[in-house]
N, C-alpha and C positions, 0 to 999 in steps of 0.2 A: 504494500500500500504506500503511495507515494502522497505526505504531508505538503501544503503552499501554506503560507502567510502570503496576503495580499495587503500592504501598508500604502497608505496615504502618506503623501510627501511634505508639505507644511504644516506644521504645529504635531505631527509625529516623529515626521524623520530629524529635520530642523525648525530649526526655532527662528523661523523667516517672519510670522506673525508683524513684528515692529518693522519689519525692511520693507515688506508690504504696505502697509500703511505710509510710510516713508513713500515709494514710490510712486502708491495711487496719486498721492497727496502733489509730487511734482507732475503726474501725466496733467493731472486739472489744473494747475499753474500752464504748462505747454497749450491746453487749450484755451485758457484764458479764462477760465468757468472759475467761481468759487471752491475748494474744497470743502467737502463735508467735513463733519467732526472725526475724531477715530476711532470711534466707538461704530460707528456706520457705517465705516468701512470694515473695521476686524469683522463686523456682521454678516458681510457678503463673502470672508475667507473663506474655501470650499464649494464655489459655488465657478463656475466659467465663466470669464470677464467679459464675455459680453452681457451676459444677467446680470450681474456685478454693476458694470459701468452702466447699464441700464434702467436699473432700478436707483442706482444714487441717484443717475441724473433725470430720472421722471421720464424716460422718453423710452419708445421700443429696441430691443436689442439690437433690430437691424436700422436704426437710425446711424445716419452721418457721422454723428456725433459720439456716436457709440465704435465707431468704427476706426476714427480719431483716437479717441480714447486707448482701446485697443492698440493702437499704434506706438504712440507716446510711450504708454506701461513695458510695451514691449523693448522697445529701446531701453527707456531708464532700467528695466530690468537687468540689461548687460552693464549696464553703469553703476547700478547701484548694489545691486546684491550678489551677482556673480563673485566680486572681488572677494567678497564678506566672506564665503559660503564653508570653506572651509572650520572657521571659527563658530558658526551657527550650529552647527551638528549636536544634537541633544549630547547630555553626556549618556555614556553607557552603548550608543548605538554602536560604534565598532564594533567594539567586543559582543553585543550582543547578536547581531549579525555573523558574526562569525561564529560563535557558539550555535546558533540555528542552522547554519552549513555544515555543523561538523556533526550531528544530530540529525544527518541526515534530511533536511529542511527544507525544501525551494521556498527562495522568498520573489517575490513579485511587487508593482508599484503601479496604482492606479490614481490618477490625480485630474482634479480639476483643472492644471495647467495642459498648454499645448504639449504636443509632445515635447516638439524639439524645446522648449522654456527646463522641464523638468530633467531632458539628457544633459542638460547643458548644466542645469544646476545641480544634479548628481555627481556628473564628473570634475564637477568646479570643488564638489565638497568630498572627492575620493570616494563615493560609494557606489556609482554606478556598475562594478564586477560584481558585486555582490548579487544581482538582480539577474533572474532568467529573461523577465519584462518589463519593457517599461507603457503603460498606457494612458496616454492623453488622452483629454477630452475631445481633442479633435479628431479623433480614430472611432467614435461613436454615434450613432445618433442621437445619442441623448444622454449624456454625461451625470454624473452624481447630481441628485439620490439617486435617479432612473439606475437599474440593475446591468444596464446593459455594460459599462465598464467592466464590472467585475464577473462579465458571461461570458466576455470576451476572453481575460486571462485564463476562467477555466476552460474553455474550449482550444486555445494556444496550447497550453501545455498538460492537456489532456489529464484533468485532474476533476475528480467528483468532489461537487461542490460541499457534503459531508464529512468533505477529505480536506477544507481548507476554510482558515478564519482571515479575516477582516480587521487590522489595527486602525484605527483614524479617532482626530481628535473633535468630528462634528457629528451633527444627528444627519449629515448627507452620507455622510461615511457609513451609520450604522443603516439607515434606511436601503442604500445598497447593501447591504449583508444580508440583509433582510430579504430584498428582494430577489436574488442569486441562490437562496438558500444555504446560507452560510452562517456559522457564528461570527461572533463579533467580540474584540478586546476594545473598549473605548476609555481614549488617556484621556487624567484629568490635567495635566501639567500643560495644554494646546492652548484652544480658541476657547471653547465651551468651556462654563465649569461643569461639574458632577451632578448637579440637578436638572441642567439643560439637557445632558447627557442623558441621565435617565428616563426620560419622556420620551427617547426613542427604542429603551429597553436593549441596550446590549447585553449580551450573552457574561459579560465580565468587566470589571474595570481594572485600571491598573493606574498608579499615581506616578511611576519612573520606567525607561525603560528593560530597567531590571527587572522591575514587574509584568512588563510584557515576556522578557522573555521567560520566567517563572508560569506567566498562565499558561503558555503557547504548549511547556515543555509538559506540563502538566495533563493539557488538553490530550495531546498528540500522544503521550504514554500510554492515556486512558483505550488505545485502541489494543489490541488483542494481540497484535504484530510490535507493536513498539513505536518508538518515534522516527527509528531509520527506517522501516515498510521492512 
């Protein structure tokens, strides 16, 4: 039996949360528009920029202006957080990621960013080997919560959805688990706290990544076979 974690990349993998807000905050100077608060922004972390830049700016996703937007964040994204990204890395994720490899583990990455946003900021922060996939929102039709990100990776790598949990720090994260039929581990250390969290009923919580990888190993033991298959 072959075990996935499927993890979300901001406010699990790194601690991008603050660089995000940072960067929304100059694309809306680029366009000339008001910035929102940052509380309005962290709101829309996990979701695809263009609902995102969307919904701040009142207008529909396929607006102009949303498309600008998109732009802009794009850019400041190689300016602004790329550089960082090394330093952002939650603590405990190496070693934990490599403990899940060595345990027999495929881990996987399903994210609200574009693809190429997330390869880049993977291999910016040295963890992209560790990953069998990587899935962007723009590789789906319908990006987090919709299930279909996380149908994608088990269907890639041939893996029953019984067979693999779900780490992410928002209720879009655990809604796709939900919807793929999947467990789910949701951190309280992300975007959400632990209460916002629970109204979408994850399978587990976990406060560090020590604790994810503590539920994971725990989970994946519980099977008949072990945690290497």
């Amino acid at each position: 039996m072959r075990h996935l974690t499927v993890f979300d990349l901001d406010g699990t993998l790194v601690d991008s949360p603050r660089a995000i807000v940072e960067t929304f905050t100059a694309a809306f100077g680029a366009l000339g528009v008001t910035a929102p608060e940052a509380a309005a922004i962290r709101a829309t972390i996990g979701l695809p920029l263009e609902r995102a830049f969307g919904g701040l700016l009142g207008v529909s996703p396929d607006d102009e202006l949303v498309t600008g937007g998109v732009r802009h964040y794009q850019r400041l994204f190689r300016e602004i957080i790329l550089p960082r990204a090394a330093e952002l890395v939650f603590p405990g994720v190496v070693e934990g990621l490599d403990e899940l490899r060595g345990l027999g583990v495929t881990s996987a990455v399903a994210t609200s960013k574009f693809h190429a946003s997330a390869d880049a900021l993977l291999r910016a922060a040295g963890l992209r080997e560790r990953f069998a996939l990587v899935v962007g929102a723009d590789e789906v039709a319908r990006p987090k919560p919709h299930p279909d990100s996380g149908e994608l990776v088990l269907r890639t790598l041939g893996v029953a959805a019984g067979d693999a949990v779900v780490v992410g720090d928002t209720v879009h994260d655990i809604h796709m688990a939900h919807g793929a039929g999947m467990r789910s581990v949701a951190v309280t250390y992300g975007v959400q706290s632990r209460d916002e969290l629970a109204a979408a009923a994850p399978t587990w919580f976990a406060g560090s990544f020590g604790e994810v990888v503590s539920q994971l190993t725990t989970a994946f033991r519980a099977t008949p076979e072990g945690v290497a298959g």
